[in-house]
matplotlib code that plots the C-alpha trace (Angstrom):
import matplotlib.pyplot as plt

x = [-140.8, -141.5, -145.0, -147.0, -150.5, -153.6, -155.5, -159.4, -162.2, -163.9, -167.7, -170.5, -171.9, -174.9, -178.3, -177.9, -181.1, -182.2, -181.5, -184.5, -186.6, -186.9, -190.6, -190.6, -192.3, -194.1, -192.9, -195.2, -194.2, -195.3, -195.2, -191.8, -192.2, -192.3, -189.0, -189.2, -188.8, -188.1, -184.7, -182.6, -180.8, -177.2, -175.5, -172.7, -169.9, -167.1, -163.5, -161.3, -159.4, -155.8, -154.4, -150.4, -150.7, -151.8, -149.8, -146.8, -148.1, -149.0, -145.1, -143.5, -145.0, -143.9, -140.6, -140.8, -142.2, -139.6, -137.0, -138.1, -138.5, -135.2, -133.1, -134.9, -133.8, -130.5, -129.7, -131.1, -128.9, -126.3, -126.4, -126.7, -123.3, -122.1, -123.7, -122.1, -118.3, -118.6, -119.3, -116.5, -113.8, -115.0, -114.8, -111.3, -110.2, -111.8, -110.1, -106.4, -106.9, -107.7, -104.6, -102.1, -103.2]
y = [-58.3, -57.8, -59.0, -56.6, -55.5, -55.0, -53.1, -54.4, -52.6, -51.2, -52.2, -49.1, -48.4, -46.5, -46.1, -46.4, -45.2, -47.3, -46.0, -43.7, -45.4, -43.2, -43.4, -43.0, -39.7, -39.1, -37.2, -34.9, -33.4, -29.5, -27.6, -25.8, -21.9, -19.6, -18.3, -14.3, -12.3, -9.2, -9.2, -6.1, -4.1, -3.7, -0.9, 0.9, 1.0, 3.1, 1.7, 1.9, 5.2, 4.9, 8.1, 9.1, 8.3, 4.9, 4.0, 4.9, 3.0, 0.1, 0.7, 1.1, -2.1, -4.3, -3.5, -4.1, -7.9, -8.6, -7.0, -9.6, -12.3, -11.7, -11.6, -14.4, -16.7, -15.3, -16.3, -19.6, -20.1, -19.0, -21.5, -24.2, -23.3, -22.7, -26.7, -27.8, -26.1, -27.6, -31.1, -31.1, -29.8, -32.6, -35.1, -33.9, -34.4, -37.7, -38.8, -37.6, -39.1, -42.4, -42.0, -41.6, -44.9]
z = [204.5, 200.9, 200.2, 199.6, 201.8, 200.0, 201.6, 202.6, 201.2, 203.6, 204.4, 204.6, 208.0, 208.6, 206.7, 203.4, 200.7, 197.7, 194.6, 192.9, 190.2, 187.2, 185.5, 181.7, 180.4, 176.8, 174.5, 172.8, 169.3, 168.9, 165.6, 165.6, 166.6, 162.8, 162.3, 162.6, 159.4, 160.3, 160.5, 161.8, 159.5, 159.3, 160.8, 159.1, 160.6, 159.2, 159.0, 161.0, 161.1, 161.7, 162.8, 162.8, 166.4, 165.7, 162.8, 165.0, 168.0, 165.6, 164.1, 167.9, 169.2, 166.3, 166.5, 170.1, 169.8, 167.1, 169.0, 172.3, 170.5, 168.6, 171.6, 173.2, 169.7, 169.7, 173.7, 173.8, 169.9, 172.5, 175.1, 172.4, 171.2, 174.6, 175.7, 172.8, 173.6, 176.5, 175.4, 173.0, 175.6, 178.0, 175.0, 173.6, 177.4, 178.2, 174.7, 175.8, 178.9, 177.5, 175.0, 177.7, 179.5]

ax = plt.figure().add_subplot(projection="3d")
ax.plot(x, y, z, "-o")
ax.set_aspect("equal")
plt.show()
C-alpha cells in the first residue's frame, strides 16, 4: 500500500536517425578592416528649456508621488500598530485566563 511505483522508462519506437558528424573547418586569419577616421561631428543641442509650465508640471507631479507614497507608509505603519493591539489584547486575555485557573 505504501511502496512506492517507479515508473518504467519508456523504450523509443519508430525510426530513429544517427546523430550528424560535424567535420572540422580552417580557420583563416584576415587583416582586421582600417578603422574609419572620419568621424561625425557633434551636434549641438541646446539645453533643455524648462518653461513655467514645466517647472509647475515638474512641481505638481512630485508632490503627487510623495503624497502616494506617503500615505501608502503611513497605512501599512497603521496596520502594524493595529496587528500589534491586537496581539497584546489576545495576550493580556490568554494571561487572565490562565490566572484564574
Amino acid at each position: 500500500m505504501f511502496r512506492p511505483k517507479v515508473p518504467t522508462m519508456p523504450q523509443p519506437t519508430g525510426l530513429t536517425t544517427p546523430p550528424a558528424v560535424v567535420e572540422p573547418t580552417a580557420v583563416t586569419p584576415h587583416a582586421p578592416a582600417p578603422a574609419s577616421t572620419a568621424a561625425t561631428p557633434a551636434r549641438n543641442r541646446p539645453p533643455v528649456q524648462l518653461t513655467p509650465g514645466t517647472v509647475l508640471a515638474l512641481v505638481g507631479g512630485g508632490t503627487a508621488v510623495v503624497l502616494v507614497v506617503g500615505a501608502v507608509l503611513v497605512s501599512m505603519l497603521l496596520a502594524v500598530a493595529l496587528t500589534a493591539a491586537s496581539v497584546a489584547v489576545c495576550a493580556l486575555t490568554v494571561r487572565s485566563c490562565i490566572a484564574r485557573r
